[in-house]
C-alpha positions as CSV (number, residue, x, y, z in Angstrom):
1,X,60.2,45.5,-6.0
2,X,59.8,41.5,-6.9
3,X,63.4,40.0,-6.9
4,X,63.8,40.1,-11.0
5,X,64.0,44.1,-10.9
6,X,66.5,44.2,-7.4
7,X,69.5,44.7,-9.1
8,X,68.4,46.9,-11.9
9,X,66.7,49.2,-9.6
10,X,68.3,49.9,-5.6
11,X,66.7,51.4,-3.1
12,X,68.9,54.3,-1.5
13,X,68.4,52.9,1.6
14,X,70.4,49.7,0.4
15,X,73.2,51.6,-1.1
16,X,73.8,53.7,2.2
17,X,73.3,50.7,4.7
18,X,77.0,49.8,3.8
19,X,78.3,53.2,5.5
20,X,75.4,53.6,8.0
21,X,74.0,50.6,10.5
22,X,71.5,48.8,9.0
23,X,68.5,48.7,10.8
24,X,67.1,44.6,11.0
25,X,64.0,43.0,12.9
26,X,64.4,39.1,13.5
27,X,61.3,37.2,13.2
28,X,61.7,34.2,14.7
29,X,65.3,34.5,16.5
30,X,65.7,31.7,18.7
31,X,65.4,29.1,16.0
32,X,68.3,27.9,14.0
33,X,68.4,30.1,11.2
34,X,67.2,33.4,13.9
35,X,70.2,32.1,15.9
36,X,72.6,32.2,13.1
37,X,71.5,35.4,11.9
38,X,72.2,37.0,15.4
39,X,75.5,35.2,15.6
40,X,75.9,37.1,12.2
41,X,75.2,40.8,13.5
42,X,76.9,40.7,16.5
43,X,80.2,39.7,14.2
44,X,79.5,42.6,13.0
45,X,79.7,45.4,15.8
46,X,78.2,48.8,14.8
47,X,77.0,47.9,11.7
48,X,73.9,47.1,12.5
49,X,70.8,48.0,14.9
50,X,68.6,46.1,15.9
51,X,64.3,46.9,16.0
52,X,62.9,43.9,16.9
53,X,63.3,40.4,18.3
54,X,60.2,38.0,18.4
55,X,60.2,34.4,19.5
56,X,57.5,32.3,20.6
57,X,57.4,30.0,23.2
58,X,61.4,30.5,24.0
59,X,61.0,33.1,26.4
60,X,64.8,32.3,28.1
61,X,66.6,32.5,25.1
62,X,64.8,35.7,23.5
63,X,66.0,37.5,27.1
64,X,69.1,36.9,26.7
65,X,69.5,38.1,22.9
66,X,67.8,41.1,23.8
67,X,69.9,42.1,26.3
68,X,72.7,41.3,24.2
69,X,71.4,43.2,21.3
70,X,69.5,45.8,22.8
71,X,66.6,46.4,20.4
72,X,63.9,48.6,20.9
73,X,61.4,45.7,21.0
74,X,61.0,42.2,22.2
75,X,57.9,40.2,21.6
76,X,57.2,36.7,22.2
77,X,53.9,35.1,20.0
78,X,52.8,33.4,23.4
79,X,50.7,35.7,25.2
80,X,51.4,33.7,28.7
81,X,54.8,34.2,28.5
82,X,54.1,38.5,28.6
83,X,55.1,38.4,32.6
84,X,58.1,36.7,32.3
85,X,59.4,38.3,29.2
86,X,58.7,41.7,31.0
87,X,60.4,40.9,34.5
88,X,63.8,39.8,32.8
89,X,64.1,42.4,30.5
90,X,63.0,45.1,33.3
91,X,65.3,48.3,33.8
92,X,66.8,47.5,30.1
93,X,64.2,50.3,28.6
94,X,63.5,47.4,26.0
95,X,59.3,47.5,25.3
96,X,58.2,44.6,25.4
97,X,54.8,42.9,24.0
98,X,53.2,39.4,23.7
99,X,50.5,37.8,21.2
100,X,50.1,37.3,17.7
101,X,49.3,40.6,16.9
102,X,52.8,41.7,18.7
103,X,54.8,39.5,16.7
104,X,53.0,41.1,12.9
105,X,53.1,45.1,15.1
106,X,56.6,44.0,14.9
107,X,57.1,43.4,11.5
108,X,55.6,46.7,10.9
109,X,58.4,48.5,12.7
110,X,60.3,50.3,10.6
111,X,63.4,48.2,10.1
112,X,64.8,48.6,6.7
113,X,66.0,44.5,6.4
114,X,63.5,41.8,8.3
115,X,64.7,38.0,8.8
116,X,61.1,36.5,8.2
117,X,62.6,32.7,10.0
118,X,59.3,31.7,11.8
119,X,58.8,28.3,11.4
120,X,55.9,27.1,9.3
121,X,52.1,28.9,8.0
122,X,52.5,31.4,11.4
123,X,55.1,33.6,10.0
124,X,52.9,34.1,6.6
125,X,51.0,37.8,8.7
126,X,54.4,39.1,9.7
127,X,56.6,38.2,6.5
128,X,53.5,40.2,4.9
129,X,53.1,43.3,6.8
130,X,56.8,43.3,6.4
131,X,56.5,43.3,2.6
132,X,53.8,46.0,2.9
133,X,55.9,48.2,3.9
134,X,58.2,47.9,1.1
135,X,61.1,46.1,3.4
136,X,64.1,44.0,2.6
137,X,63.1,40.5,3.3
138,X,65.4,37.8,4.1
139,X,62.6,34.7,3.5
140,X,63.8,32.0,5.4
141,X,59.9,30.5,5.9
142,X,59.5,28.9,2.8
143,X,55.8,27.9,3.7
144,X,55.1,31.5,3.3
145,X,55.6,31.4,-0.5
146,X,54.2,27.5,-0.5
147,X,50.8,28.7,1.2
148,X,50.2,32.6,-0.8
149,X,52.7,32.4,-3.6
150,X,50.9,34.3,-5.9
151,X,49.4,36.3,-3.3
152,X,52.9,37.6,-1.9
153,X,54.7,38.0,-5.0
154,X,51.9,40.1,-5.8
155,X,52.4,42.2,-2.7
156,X,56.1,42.4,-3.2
157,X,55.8,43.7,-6.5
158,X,53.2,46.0,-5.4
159,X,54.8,47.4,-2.6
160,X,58.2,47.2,-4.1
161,X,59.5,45.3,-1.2
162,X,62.6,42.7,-2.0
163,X,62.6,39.2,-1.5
164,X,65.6,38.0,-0.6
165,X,65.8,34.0,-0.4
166,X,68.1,32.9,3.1
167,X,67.2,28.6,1.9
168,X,70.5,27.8,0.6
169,X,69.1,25.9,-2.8
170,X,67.8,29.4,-3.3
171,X,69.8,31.8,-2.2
172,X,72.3,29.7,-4.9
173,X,69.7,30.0,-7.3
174,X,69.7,33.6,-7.1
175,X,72.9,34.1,-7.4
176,X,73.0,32.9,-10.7
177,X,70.2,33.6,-12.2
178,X,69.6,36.1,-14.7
179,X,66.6,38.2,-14.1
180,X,67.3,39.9,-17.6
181,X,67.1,37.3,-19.6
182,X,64.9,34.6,-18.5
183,X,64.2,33.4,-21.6
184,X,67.8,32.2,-21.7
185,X,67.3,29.6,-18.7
186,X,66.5,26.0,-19.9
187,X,65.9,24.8,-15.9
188,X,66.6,25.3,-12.3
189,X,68.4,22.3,-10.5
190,X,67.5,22.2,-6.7
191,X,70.2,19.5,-5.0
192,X,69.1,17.7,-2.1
193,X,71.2,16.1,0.7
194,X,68.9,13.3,0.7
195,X,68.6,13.0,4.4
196,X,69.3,10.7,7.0
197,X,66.8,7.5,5.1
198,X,68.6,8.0,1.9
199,X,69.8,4.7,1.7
200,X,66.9,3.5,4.0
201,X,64.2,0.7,2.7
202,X,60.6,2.2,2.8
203,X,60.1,-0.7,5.4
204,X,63.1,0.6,7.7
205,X,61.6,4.1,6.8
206,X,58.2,3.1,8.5
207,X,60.2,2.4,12.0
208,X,62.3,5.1,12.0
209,X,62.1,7.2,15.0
210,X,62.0,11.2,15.6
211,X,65.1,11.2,16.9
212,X,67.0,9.8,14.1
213,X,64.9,11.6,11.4
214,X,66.0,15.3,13.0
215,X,69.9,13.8,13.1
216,X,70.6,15.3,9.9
217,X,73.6,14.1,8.4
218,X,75.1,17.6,7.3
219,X,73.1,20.2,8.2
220,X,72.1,21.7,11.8
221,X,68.1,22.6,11.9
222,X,65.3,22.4,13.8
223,X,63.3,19.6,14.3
224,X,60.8,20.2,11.9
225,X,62.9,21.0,9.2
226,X,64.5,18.0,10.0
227,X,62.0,16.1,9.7
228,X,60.6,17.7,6.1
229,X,64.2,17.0,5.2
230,X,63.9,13.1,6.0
231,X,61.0,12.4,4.2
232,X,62.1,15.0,1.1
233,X,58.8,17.2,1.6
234,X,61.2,20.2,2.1
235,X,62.4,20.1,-1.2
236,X,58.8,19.5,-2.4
237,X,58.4,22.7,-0.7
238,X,61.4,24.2,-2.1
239,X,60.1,23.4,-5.7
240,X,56.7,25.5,-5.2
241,X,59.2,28.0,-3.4
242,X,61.2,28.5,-6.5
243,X,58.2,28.5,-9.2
244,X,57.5,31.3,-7.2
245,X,60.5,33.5,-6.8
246,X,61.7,32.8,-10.5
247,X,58.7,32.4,-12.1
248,X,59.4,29.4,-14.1
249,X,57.1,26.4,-14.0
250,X,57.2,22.9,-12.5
251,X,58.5,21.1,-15.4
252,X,61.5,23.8,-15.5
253,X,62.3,23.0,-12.1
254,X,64.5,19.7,-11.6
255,X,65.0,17.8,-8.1
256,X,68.4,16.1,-7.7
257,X,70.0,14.2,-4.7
258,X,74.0,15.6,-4.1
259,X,74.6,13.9,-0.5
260,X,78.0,16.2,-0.1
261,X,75.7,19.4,0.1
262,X,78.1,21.2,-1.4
263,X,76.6,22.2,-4.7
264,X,73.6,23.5,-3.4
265,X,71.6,24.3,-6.8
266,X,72.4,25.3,-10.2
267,X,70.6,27.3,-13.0
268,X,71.2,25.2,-16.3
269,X,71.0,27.8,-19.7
270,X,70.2,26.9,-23.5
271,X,73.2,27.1,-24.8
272,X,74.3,24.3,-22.8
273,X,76.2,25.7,-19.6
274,X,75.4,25.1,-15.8
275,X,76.1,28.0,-13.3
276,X,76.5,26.9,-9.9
277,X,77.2,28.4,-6.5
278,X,79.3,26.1,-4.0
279,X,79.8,26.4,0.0
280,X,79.8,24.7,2.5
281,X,76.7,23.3,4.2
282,X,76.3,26.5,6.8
283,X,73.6,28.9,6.6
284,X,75.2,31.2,8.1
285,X,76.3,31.8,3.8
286,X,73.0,32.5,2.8
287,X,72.2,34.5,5.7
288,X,75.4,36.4,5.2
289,X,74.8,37.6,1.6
290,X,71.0,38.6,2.1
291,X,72.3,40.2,5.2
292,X,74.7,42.4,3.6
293,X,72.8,42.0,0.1
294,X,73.9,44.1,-2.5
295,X,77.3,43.9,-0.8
296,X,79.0,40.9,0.0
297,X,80.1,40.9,3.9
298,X,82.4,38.6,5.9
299,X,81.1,35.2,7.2
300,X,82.8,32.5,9.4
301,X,81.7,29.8,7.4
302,X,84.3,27.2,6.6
303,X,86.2,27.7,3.1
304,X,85.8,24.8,0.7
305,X,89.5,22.8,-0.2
306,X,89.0,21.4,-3.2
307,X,91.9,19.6,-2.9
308,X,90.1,17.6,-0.3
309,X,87.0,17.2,-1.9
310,X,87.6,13.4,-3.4
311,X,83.9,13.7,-5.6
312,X,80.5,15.2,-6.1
313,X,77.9,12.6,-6.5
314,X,74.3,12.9,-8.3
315,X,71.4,10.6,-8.0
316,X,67.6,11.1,-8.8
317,X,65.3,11.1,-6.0
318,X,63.3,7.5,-5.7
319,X,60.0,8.5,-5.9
320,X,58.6,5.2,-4.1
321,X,60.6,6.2,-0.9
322,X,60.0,9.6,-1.3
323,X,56.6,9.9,-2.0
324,X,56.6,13.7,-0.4
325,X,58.1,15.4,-4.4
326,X,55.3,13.8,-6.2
327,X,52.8,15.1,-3.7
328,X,54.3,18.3,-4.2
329,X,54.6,18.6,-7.8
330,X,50.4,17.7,-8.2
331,X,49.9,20.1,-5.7
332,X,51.9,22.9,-8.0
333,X,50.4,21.7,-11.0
334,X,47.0,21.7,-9.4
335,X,47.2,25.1,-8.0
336,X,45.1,27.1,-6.4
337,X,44.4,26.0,-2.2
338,X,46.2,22.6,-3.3
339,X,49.7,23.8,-2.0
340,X,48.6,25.9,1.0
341,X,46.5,22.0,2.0
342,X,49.7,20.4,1.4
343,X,51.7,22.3,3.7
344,X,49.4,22.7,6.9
345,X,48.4,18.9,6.3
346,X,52.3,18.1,6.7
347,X,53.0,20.4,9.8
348,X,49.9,18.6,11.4
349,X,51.5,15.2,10.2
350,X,55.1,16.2,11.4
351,X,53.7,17.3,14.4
352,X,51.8,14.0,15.3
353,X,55.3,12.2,14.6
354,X,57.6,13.9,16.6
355,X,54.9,13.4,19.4
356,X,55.1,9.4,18.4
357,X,51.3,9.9,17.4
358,X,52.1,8.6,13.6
359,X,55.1,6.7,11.8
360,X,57.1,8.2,9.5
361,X,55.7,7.2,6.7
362,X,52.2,8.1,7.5
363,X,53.8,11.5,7.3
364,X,52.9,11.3,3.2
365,X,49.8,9.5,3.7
366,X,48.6,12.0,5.7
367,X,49.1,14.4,3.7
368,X,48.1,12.5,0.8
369,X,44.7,11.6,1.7
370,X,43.5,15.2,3.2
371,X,44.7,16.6,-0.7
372,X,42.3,14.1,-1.9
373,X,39.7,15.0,0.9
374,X,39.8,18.7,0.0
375,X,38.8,20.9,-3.1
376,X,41.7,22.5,-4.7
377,X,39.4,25.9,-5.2
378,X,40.9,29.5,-5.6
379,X,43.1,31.5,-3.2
380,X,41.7,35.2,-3.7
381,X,43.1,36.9,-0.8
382,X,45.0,36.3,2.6
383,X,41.8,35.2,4.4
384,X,41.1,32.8,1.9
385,X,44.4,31.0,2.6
386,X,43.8,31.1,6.4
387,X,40.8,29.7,5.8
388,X,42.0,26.8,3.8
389,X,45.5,26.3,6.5
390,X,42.5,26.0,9.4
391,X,40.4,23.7,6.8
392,X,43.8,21.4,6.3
393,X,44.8,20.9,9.8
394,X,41.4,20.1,10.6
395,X,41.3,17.5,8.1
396,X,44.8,16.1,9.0
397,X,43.7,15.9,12.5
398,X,40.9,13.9,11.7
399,X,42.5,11.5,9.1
400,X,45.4,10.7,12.0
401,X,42.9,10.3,14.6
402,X,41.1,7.7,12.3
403,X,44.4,6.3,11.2
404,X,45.1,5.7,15.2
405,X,41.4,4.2,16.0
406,X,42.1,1.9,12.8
407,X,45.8,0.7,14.3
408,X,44.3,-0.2,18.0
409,X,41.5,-2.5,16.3
């Protein structure tokens, strides 16, 4: 079922996972939010068991948790890496597999919740062959909804799967929100942290380095993530995110910068109240409550003192320094391949910066001039929007390789 029928209507199995383990697959566990989500179940001795693991390239790390967590299956995307991920986990009885098609064979185990947290257009196979089977998905891979919105919510619904946002503007979202009366909601406020360049000049933008764009001033995440949270294009994806899991449309959807990342989004209704959901910045919160979703289980996230808090602060995004929300916002608006050519031109362009290919601000150029290079078209099925991700980074390849050629002459 899509997320606006979840609570009206449980699955058994969700109603007896809080006396019986819970069975869970991680996609994507040695990242930041997979890591977290492992440091989550084994807090949690007994209460749940675990089907799959599947990393890619981290083949060291993805040992380790599985012979921590013993699960019946450990696969890493990278099909070199099949030796090695077989010798260390030898005599453990864990099966092990390698390749793309391991890492969606996965998903299709039957594990009652998945953690879809691969980073990026890759995890969009497994998060669906998850939802086909009618799981409980934990979406922490945003580009998913950004690249086949309509597509997967179609699915969801379809397969009565549940989609369970881990992002923490979301996952605040969702708490709040109420599915049974839509009609009631005047707007959706996402809050952003603003990122390390909040205060920066677009000229001190253009010469910052990767280093200091992934040292995120409250948050711990991965380097791309980082990175989409520097120049503000992960809140750009967060907006088509949320059009998508509530179903309202862009101009219902406001962007503000809260630099405390406490109040991490709010649902404002017509009769003039704001509902917000407050924690600190640790997504090991989100993870908790789609983890233990419809129940609400323990987490070792640090309690808020509000006696220490001196002020919440509130500031509109600049739009010249950001130029990553308007990019996103034309790309809702203009529908169809737009979004999915908007995120595979950014991972190409995020990609080329950490490498020291680009600067930062070519990030939005980039990604700016391969949305004007492309057709927006139509998105009729999953091959369609594999087709256009492969079209995109083509396109962004091209228009940084030019942008390089232009800088040496």
């Amino acid at each position: 079922m899509a997320m606006s029928g979840a609570a009206a209507e449980l699955p058994s199995a969700a109603i007896t996972s809080a006396t019986a383990p819970r069975s869970v697959t991680v996609l994507g566990c040695t990242g930041s939010v997979g890591c977290n989500t492992i440091d989550m179940i084994e807090r949690a001795p007994g209460a749940y068991r675990v089907e799959a693991l599947t990393a890619h390239g981290n083949v060291d790390l993805l040992i380790e948790q599985a012979r921590r967590l013993k699960p019946r299956l450990a696969v890493t995307g990278k099909a070199e890496n099949y030796d090695k991920l077989k010798a260390g986990l030898a005599g453990t009885g864990i099966e092990v597999a390698a390749g793309r098609a391991a890492v969606i064979e996965a998903a299709e185990r039957p594990a009652e919740w998945v953690m879809a947290s691969i980073v990026g257009a890759a995890g969009l196979e497994p998060t669906l062959a998850a939802v086909r089977r009618g799981a409980m998905i934990g979406l922490a891979n945003k580009e998913t909804l950004v690249c086949a919105g309509a597509l997967m919510m179609k699915e969801v619904a379809r397969h009565k799967a549940i989609m369970l946002p881990v992002d923490s503007e979301h996952s605040a979202i969702f708490q709040v929100f109420d599915f049974d009366r839509v009609e009631a909601i005047e707007k959706i406020i996402l809050t952003a942290s603003g990122g390390p360049f909040r205060t920066k000049t677009v000229a001190e933008m253009a010469e910052m380095t990767p280093a200091q764009a992934v040292a995120h001033p409250n948050w711990s995440m991965g380097a791309k993530i980082s990175v989409d949270s520097a120049s503000m294009m992960n809140k750009g994806l967060e907006l088509i995110e949320a059009h998508h899991l509530f179903g309202l449309p862009e101009e219902q959807i406001e962007i503000l910068v809260h630099p405390q990342s406490v109040i991490h989004s709010m649902v404002a209704y017509r009769d003039g109240s704001v509902l917000a959901q407050l924690g600190t910045p640790d997504m090991r919160t989100p993870i908790a409550y789609a983890l233990g979703w419809p129940a609400r289980i323990e987490a070792p996230s640090a309690r808020l003192d509000f006696a220490k808090i001196s002020q919440f602060t509130f500031e509109p995004p600049d739009p010249e320094r950001f130029p990553a929300l308007r990019l996103a916002r034309e790309a809702l608006r203009a529908g169809g391949r737009a979004p999915t050519i908007l995120n595979a031109a950014n991972e190409i362009a995020v990609a080329a910066f950490l490498a020291g290919g680009i600067r930062f601000t070519d990030i939005a150029a980039v990604v700016e001039a391969v949305l004007a290079r492309l057709p927006a078209g139509t998105l009729s099925s999953i091959d369609d929007v594999i087709e256009t991700d492969a079209a995109a980074r083509a396109a962004a390849e091209a228009e940084i390789a030019a942008r390089r050629r232009n800088s040496v002459h």
